[in-house]
NUTI-661925 format. One record per residue (C-alpha): residue in three letters; residue number from 1; x, y, z. Coordinates in nm, 3 decimals, decimal comma. Example, Ala and Ser with C-alpha at 12.3 -4.5 7.8 and 13.67 -1.06 7.14 Angstrom:
<pts>
PT; ALA; 1; 1,230; -0,450; 0,780
PT; SER; 2; 1,367; -0,106; 0,714
</pts>
This chain:
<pts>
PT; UNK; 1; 1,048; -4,546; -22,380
PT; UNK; 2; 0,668; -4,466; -22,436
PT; UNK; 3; 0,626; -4,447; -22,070
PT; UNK; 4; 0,864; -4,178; -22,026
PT; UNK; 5; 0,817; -3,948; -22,301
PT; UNK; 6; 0,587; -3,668; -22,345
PT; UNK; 7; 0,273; -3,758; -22,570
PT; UNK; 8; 0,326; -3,435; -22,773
PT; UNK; 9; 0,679; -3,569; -22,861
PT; UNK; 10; 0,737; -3,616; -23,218
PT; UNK; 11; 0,785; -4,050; -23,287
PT; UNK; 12; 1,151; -4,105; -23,181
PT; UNK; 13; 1,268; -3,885; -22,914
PT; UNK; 14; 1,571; -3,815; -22,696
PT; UNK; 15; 1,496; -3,836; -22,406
PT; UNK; 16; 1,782; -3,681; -22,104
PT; UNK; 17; 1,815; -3,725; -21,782
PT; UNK; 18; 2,029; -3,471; -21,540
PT; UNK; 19; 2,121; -3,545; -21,182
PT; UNK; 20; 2,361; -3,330; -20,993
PT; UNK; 21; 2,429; -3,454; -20,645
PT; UNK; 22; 2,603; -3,209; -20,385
PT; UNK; 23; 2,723; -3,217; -20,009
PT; UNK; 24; 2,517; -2,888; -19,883
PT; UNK; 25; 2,672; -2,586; -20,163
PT; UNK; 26; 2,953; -2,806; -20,297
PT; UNK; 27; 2,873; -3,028; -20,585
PT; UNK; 28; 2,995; -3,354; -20,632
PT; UNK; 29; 2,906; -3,546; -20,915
PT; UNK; 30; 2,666; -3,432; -21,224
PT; UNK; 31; 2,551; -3,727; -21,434
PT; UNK; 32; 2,344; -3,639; -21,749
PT; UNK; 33; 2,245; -3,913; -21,994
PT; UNK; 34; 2,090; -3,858; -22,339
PT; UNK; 35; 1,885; -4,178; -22,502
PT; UNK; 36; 1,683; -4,246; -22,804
PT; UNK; 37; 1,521; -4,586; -22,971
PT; UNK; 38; 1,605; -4,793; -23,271
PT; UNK; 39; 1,346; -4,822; -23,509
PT; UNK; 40; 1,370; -5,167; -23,345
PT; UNK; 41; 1,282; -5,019; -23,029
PT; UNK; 42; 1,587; -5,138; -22,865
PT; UNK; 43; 1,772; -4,795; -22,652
PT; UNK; 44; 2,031; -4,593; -22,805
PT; UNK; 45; 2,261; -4,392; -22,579
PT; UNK; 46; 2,322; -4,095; -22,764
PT; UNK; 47; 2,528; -3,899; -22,474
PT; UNK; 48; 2,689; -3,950; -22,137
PT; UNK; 49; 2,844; -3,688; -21,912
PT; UNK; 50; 3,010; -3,790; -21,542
PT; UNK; 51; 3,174; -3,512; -21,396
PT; UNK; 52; 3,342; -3,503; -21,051
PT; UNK; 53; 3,317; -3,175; -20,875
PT; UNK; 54; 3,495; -2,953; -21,120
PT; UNK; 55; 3,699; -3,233; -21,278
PT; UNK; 56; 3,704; -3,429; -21,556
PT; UNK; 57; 3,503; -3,758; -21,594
PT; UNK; 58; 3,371; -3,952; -21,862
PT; UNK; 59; 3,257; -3,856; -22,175
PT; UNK; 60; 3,034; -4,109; -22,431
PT; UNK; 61; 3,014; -4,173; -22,678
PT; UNK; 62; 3,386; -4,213; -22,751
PT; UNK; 63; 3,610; -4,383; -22,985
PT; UNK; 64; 3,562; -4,716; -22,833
PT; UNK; 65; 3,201; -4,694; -22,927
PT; UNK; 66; 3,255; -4,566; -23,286
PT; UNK; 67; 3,479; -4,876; -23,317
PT; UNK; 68; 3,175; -5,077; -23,198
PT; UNK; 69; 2,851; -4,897; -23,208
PT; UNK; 70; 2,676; -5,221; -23,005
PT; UNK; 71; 2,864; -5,053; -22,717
PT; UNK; 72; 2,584; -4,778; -22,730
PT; UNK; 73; 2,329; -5,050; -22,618
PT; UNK; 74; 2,409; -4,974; -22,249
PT; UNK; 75; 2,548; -4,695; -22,004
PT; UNK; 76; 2,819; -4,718; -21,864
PT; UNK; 77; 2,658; -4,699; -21,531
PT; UNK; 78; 2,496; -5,030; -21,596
PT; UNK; 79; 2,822; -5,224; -21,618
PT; UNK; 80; 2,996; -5,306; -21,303
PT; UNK; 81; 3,338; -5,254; -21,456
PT; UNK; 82; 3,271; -4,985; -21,659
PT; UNK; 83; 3,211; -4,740; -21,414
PT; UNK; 84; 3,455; -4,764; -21,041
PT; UNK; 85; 3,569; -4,431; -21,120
PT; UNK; 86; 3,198; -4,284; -21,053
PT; UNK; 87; 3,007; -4,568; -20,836
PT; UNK; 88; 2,907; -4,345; -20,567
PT; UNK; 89; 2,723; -4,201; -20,873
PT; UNK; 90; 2,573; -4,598; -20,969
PT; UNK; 91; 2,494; -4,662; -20,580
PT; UNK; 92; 2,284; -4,314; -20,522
PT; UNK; 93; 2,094; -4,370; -20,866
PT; UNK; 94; 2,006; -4,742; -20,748
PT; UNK; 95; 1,811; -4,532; -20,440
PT; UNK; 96; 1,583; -4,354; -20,720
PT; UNK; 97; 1,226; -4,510; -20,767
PT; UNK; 98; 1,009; -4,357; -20,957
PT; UNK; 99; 0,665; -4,427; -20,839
PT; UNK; 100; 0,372; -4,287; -21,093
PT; UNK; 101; 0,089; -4,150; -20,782
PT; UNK; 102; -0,225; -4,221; -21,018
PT; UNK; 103; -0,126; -4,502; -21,253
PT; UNK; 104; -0,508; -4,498; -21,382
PT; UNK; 105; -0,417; -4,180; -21,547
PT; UNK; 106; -0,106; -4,269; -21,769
PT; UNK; 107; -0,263; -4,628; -21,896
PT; UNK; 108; -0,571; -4,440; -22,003
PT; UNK; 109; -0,346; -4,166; -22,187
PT; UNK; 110; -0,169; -4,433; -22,344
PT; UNK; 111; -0,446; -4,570; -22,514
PT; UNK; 112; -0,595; -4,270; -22,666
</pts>
């Protein structure tokens, strides 16, 4: 989590990530995904959004997680299972890597 938040963020942040992916003007999927730590450091999901098109999708956290709060530990995107209804969503985000262009940079931030 240090690596992706701002340095001017206060200690424990949400961090949220938005993709929309579209087919030219028509949209197709929009997957946002809100996060946070632990003070264990361990990841939190605080929100997830999947929405087809116009449609309905999924919604987290829901009352499966209340139930079992140890649920919030992972995105549904990260469970095979979990999310069939949406895996064109899973197999475009596997694409994604994020590649930092001066690495030199953010290590010497980090240790300031």
């Amino acid at each position: 989590m240090s690596k992706l938040r701002c340095l001017a963020a206060r200690k424990y942040p949400d961090i949220v990530l938005s993709v929309e992916l579209a087919d030219g003007a028509q949209l197709r999927w929009r997957y946002e995904m809100a996060f946070s730590q632990d003070n264990n450091r361990n990841p939190v999901l605080k929100r997830a959004v999947v929405h087809r098109g116009g449609g309905g999708g999924l919604q987290r956290p829901d009352d499966d997680d209340r139930k079992d709060p140890a649920r919030l530990s992972q995105a549904a995107l990260e469970q095979i299972n979990a999310h069939a209804a949406f895996r064109p969503v899973a197999r475009f985000l596997e694409t994604v890597l994020y590649l930092h262009l001066v690495p030199q940079i953010g290590s010497q931030l980090s240790k300031t």
